[in-house]
C-alpha positions in Angstrom: 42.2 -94.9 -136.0 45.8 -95.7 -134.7 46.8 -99.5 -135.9 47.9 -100.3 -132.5 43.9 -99.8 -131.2 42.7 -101.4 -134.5 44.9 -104.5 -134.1 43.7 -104.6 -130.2 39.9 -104.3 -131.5 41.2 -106.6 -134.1 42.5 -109.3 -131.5 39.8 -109.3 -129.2 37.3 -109.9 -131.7 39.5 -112.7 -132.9 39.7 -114.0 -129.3 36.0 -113.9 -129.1 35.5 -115.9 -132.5 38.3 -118.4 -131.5 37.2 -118.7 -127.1 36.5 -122.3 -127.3 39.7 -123.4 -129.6 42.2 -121.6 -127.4 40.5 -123.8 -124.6 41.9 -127.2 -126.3 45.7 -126.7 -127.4 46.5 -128.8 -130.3 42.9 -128.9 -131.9 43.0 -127.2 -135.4 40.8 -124.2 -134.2 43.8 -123.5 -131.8 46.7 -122.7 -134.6 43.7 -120.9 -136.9 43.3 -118.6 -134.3 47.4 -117.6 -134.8 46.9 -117.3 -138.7 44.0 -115.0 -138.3 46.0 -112.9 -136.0 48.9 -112.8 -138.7 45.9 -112.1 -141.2 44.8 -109.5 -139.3 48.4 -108.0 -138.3 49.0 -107.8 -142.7 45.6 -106.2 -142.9 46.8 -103.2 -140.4 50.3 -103.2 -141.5 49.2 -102.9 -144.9 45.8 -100.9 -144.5 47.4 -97.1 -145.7 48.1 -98.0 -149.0 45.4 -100.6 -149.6 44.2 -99.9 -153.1 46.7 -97.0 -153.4 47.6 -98.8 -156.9 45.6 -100.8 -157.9 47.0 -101.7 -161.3 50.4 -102.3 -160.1 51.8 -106.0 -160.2 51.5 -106.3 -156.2 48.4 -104.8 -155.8 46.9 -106.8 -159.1 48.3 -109.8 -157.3 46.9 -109.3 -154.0 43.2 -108.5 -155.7 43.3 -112.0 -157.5 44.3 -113.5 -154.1 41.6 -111.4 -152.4 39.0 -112.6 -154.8 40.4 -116.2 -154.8 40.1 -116.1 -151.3 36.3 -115.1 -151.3 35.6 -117.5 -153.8 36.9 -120.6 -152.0 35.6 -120.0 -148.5 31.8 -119.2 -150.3 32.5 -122.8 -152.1 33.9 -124.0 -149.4 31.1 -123.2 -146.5 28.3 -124.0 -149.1 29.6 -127.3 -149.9 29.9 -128.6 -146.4 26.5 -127.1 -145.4 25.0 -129.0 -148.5 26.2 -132.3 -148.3 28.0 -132.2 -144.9 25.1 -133.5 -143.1 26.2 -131.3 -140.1 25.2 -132.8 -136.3 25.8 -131.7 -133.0 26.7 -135.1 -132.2 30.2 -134.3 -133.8 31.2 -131.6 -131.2 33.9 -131.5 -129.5 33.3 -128.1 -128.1 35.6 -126.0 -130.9 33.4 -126.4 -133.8 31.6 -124.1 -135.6 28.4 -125.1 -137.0 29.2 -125.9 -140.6 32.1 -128.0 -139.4 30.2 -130.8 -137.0 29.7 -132.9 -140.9 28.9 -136.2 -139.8 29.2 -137.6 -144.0 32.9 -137.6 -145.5 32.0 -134.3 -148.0 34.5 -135.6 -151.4 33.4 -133.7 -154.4 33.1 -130.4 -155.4 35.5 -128.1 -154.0 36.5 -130.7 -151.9 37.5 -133.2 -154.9 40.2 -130.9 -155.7 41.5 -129.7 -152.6 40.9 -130.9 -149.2 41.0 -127.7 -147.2 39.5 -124.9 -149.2 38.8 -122.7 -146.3 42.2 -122.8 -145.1 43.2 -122.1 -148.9 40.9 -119.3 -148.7 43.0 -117.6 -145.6 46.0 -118.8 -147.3 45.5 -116.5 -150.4 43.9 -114.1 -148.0 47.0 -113.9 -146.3 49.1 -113.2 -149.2 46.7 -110.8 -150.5 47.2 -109.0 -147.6 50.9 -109.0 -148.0 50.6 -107.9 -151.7 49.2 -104.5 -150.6 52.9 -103.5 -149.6 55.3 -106.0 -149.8 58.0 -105.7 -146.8 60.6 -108.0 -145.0 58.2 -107.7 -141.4 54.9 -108.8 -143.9 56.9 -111.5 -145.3 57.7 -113.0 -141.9 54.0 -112.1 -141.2 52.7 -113.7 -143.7 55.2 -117.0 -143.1 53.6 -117.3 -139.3 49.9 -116.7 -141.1 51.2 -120.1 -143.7 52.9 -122.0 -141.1 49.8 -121.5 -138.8 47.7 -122.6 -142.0 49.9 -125.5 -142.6 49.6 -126.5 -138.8 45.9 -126.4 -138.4 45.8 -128.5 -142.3 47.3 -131.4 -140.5 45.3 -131.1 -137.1 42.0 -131.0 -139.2 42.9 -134.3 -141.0 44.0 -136.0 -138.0 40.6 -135.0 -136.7 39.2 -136.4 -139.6 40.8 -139.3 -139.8 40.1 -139.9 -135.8 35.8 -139.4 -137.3 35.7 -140.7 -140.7 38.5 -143.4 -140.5 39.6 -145.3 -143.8 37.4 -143.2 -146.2 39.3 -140.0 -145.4 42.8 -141.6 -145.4 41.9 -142.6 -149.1 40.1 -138.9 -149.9 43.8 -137.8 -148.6 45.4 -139.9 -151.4 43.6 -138.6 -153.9 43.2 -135.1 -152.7 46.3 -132.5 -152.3 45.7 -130.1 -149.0 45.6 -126.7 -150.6 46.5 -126.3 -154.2 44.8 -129.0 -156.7 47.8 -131.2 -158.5 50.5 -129.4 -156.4 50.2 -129.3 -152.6 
């Protein structure tokens, strides 16, 4: 299939998952739907050598990133869906269903790092990228970060907005992506 139609098929689908978001500028579902574009733009730029080599240094990379990536947003989803206490009362209209928690979710994944789903399309991202490393992927996957980092700090302003103090001390003891670092 020509990338240009599998990017289209791509976009639309991504439009589909992300309708209600792009509704409401400036919610954090809003600048995910731009990092899952970039995700998906890697994915096709990269798609005809995926796995070409597996055992070289890129491609080992970007299969640790690729399995990092799965691991976290499994975590990630189960956590919050076990001790999120999700309710439609926490709508705004841009949800999905695992993210209305109405309890502050602390431990676990989430007592290392506050955003492990965002983590998880971080090091998709750049597992992505590792396929084929390029100059247009490395701006790609810059957007895809930047996007990441943007919809970070609308989530915890959301949060903060719905949990109050609680999360503004979670965020002091919590680093956004990686655990000690960042």
């Amino acid at each position: 299939m020509n990338d240009s139609i599998l990017f289209l098929i791509g976009t639309l689908v991504v439009i589909w998952l992300s309708r209600k978001s792009l509704r409401k500028p400036g919610s954090h579902g809003f600048y995910r739907f731009f990092a899952w574009e970039a995700i998906l733009g890697l994915i096709v730029l990269n798609r005809g050598v995926w796995g070409n080599d597996p055992y070289s240094p890129h491609q080992f990379t970007s299969w640790m990133l690729m399995l990092l990536s799965i691991f976290l947003v499994i975590e990630g989803i189960r956590t919050l869906r076990r001790h999120g206490a999700a309710n439609a009362k926490r709508d705004d209209g841009t949800f999905y269903e695992f993210e209305k928690t109405t309890q502050l979710v602390s431990h676990g994944i989430f007592g290392h790092i506050r955003h492990p789903m965002y983590t998880s399309l971080l090091a998709l991202a750049w597992g992505a990228y590792f396929q084929d490393p390029s100059m247009i992927g490395t701006i790609i996957a810059g957007i895809a970060s930047f996007s990441l980092w943007l919809t970070a700090i609308t989530d915890e302003r959301e949060c903060l907005a719905y949990f109050g103090r609680p999360y503004a001390d979670y965020m002091q003891r919590t680093k956004r992506f990686i655990p000690f670092l960042l």
